[in-house]
C-alpha positions in Angstrom: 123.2 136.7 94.8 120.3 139.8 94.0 121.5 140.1 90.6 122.0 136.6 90.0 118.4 136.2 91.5 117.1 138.8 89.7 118.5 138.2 86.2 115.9 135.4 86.0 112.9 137.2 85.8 111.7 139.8 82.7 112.5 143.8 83.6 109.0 144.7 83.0 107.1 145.4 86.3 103.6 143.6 85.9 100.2 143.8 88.5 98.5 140.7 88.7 95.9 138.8 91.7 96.6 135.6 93.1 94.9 133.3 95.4 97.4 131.9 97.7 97.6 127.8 98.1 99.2 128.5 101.3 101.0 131.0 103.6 104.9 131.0 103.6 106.6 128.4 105.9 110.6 128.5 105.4 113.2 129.5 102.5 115.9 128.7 100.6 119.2 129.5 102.4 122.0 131.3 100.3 124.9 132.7 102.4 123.4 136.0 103.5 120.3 135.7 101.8 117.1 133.7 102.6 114.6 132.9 99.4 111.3 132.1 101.2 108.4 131.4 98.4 104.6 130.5 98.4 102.5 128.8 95.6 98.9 130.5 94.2 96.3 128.2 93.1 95.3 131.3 90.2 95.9 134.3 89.3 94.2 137.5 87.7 95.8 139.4 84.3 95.1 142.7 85.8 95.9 144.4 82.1 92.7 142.0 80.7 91.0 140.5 83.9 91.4 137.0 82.7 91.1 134.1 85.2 94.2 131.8 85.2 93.6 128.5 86.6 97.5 127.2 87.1 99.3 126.9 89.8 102.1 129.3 90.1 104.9 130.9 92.5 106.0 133.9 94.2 109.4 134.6 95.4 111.5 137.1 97.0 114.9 137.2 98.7 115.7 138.8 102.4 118.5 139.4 104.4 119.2 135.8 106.2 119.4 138.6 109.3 119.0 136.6 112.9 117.1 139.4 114.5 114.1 139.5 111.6 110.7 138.8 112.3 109.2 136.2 109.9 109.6 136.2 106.0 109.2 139.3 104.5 106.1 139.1 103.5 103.1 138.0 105.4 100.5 135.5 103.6 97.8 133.4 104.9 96.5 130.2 102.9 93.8 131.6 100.2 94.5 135.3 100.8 93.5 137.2 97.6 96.0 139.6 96.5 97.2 142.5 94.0 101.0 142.8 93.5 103.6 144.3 91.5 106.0 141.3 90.1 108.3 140.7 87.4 107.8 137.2 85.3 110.1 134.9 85.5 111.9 134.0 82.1 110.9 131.0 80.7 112.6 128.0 80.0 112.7 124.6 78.8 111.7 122.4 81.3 113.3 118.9 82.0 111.1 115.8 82.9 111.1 116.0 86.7 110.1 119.5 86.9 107.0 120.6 87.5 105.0 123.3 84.8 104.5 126.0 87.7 108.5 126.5 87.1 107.7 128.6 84.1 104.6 130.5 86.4 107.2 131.8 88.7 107.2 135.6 89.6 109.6 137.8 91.4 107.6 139.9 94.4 108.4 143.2 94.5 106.1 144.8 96.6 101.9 143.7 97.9 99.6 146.5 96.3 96.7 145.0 97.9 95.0 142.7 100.5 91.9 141.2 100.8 90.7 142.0 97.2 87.3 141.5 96.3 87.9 139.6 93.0 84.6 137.9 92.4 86.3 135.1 90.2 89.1 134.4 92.8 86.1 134.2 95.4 83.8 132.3 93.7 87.0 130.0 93.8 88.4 130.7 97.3 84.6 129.7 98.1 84.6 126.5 96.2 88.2 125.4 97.7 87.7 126.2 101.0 84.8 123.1 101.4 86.4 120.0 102.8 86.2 116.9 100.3 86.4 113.5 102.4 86.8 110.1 101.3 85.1 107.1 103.2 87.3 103.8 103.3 86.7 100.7 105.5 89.9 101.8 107.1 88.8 105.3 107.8 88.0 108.5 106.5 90.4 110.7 104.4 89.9 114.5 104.3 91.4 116.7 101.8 94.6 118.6 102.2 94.8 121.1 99.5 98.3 122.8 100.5 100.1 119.5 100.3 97.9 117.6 97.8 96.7 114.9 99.3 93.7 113.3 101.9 94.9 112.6 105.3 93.5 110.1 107.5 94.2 108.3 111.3 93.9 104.8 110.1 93.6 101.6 112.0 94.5 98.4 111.4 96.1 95.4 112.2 96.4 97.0 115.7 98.5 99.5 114.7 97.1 103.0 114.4 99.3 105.0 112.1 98.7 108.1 109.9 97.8 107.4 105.8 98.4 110.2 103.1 96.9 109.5 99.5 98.3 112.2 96.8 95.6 113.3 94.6 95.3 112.2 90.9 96.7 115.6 90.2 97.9 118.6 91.4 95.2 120.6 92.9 92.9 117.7 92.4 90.3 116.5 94.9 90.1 112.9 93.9 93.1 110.4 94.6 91.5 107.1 93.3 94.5 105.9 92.4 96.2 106.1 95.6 92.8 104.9 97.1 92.7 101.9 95.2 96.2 101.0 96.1 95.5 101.6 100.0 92.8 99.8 100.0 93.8 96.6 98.4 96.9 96.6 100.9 95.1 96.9 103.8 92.8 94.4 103.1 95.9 91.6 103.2 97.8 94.1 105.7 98.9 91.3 107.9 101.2 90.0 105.2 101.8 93.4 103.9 103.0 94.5 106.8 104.7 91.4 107.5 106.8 91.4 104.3 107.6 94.9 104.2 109.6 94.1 108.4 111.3 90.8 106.5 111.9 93.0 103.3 113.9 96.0 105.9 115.5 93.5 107.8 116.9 91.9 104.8 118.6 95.2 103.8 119.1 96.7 107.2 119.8 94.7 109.9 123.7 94.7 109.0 123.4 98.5 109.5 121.5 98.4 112.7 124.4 96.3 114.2 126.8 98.4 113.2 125.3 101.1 114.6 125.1 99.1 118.2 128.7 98.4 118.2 129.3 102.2 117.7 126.8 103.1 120.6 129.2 104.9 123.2 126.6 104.7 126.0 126.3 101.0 125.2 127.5 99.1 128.6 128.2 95.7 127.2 131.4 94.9 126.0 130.4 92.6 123.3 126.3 93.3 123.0 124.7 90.8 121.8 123.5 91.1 117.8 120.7 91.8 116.3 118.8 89.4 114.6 116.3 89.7 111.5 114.0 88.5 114.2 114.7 91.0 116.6 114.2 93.6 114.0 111.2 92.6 113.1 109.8 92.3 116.2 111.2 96.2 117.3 109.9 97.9 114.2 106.3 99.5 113.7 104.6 101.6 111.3 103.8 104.9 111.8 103.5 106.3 108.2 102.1 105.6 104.9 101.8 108.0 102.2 100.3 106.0 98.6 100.7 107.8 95.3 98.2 107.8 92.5 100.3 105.2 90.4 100.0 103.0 93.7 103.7 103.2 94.6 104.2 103.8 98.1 106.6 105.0 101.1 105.9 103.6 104.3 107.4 104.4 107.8 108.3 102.6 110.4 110.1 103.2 114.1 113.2 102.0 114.4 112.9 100.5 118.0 115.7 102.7 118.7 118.0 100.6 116.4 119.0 103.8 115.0 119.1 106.0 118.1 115.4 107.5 116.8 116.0 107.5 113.1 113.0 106.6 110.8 113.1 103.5 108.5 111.6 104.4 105.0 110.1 101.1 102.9 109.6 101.8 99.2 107.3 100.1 96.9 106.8 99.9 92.9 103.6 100.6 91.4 102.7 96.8 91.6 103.4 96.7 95.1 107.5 95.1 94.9 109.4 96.7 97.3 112.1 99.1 96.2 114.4 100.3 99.0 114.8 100.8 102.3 116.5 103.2 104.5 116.8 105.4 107.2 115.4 108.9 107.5 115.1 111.9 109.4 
C-alpha cells in the first residue's frame, strides 16, 4: 500500500506554505493503513513566493495502529504552514471530480508552524470574518470548512436546521441556494406537505415491511401502515439547498425505520427525485 500510495506523487521533494481550510477529522481506511487528509485554502511557491489562490490537499498515510493518538499530524483550521511535500502526478480529470485532485501533495514532514507569511495573513485575516445572510426565515452564517451558510430556521412550526452551499467553492455568496430556500418556504405548507405524500408514495411499502420484521413487535398481525399514518409520523429536521436550487431534505422517520433518516430529493425546478432512507 506505501508504494502504491506513493507512486502517485513526483520524486522531487518540494517546500511550499499553505493555509489550512480545516484541521484533520478522519481517514481513509486501507487494511493496515489509515490515509487521513486536510484541504488548504492557498498556498505559497516557496522557490518564487507566489500566492496561489486554489484549493488544494495534503495527505499522508499511518499505521491504522489502535493504540495511536490522533492522525499523524496535528492541524488546526487556518494554521499557516511550511512543509516538505511531493506533488502529486497529474492527471486527466473526469467530470465529477473536483480540480483540487490535480493540487494534491504527499506530506512528508511540517518544517514550520505558525508562519508569518503576510499574503497568507492578510488572507487568514480576511477569511476568518463571519459573512451572514438575513432571510425572513432566519439568518445564515458562513461555514467556510464545509461551504455553505448554516442557519436554525423556523417555520411552519417546525424548527429544523437549513444549509445553503455557496455559488462556489470557497465562495461567500450562495444566492442560488437562497433564492431556492426562499421561494420554498414561502409556500412551505404545501412544500412540506407534498414532499410527506411524495415519501409515502415510495416508502410506505418499505416501512411495513420493516414492521413485520420487528422482533420486539408484540402483535401477531400489527396493524399496517397507512400513507396516512406516515405522513402524519414524519418531520423534518434537515434541509440542505444547492446553488442550482436542487435540494435534499430530512425527515424523522417516526421510528418506522427503527431511527433511520428518510432523505427527499428534489430537481433544480423543485420535482422530487428520490426518496430513501439514511444513516
Amino acid at each position: 500500500m506505501l508504494k502504491k500510495f506513493e507512486s502517485g506523487f513526483e520524486p522531487e521533494e518540494i517546500e511550499i506554505t499553505v493555509l489550512l481550510k480545516e484541521k484533520c477529522n478522519g481517514a481513509a481506511v486501507w487494511d493496515e493503513w489509515l490515509q487521513p487528509s486536510v484541504n488548504f485554502i492557498a498556498s505559497i511557491d516557496n522557490d518564487t513566493g507566489e500566492l496561489v489562490k486554489q484549493e488544494g490537499h495534503l495527505e499522508w498515510l499511518i499505521r491504522n495502529n489502535p493504540d495511536r493518538n490522533g492522525w499523524g499530524f496535528d492541524f488546526k483550521q487556518y494554521g499557516i504552514y511550511r512543509l516538505l511535500v511531493r506533488k502529486a502526478i497529474p492527471k486527466e480529470l473526469a467530470p465529477y471530480e473536483s480540480a483540487y485532485m490535480n493540487n494534491r501533495y504527499m506530506l512528508i514532514k511540517i518544517l514550520e508552524e505558525d508562519v508569518q507569511n503576510d499574503k497568507l495573513l492578510e488572507l487568514k485575516e480576511e477569511l476568518s470574518k463571519p459573512v451572514m445572510i438575513d432571510t425572513p426565515y432566519g439568518k445564515f452564517e458562513l461555514d467556510r470548512s464545509m461551504s455553505w451558510f448554516e442557519a436554525e430556521v423556523e417555520c411552519g412550526g417546525y424548527t429544523f436546521t437549513a444549509y445553503l452551499e455557496t455559488d462556489e467553492d470557497n465562495g461567500d455568496t450562495a444566492d442560488g441556494a437562497c433564492e431556492a430556500f426562499i421561494k420554498a418556504l414561502d409556500d412551505f405548507e404545501n412544500f412540506d406537505k407534498s414532499a410527506k405524500e411524495f415519501a409515502a408514495e415510495n416508502l410506505v411499502d418499505l416501512a411495513n415491511d420493516w414492521l413485520e420484521s420487528d422482533e420486539e413487535n408484540e402483535e401477531d398481525e400489527p396493524e399496517p401502515i397507512t400513507e396516512e399514518k406516515f405522513i402524519e409520523a414524519i418531520e423534518i429536521s434537515e434541509m440542505t439547498v444547492s446553488p442550482d436550487g436542487s435540494m435534499s431534505l430530512f425527515y424523522s422517520d417516526g421510528d418506522m425505520f427503527w431511527g433511520h433518516v428518510i432523505n427527499i430529493t428534489t430537481e433544480e425546478d423543485g420535482t422530487f427525485s428520490d426518496a430513501d432512507i439514511a444513516g
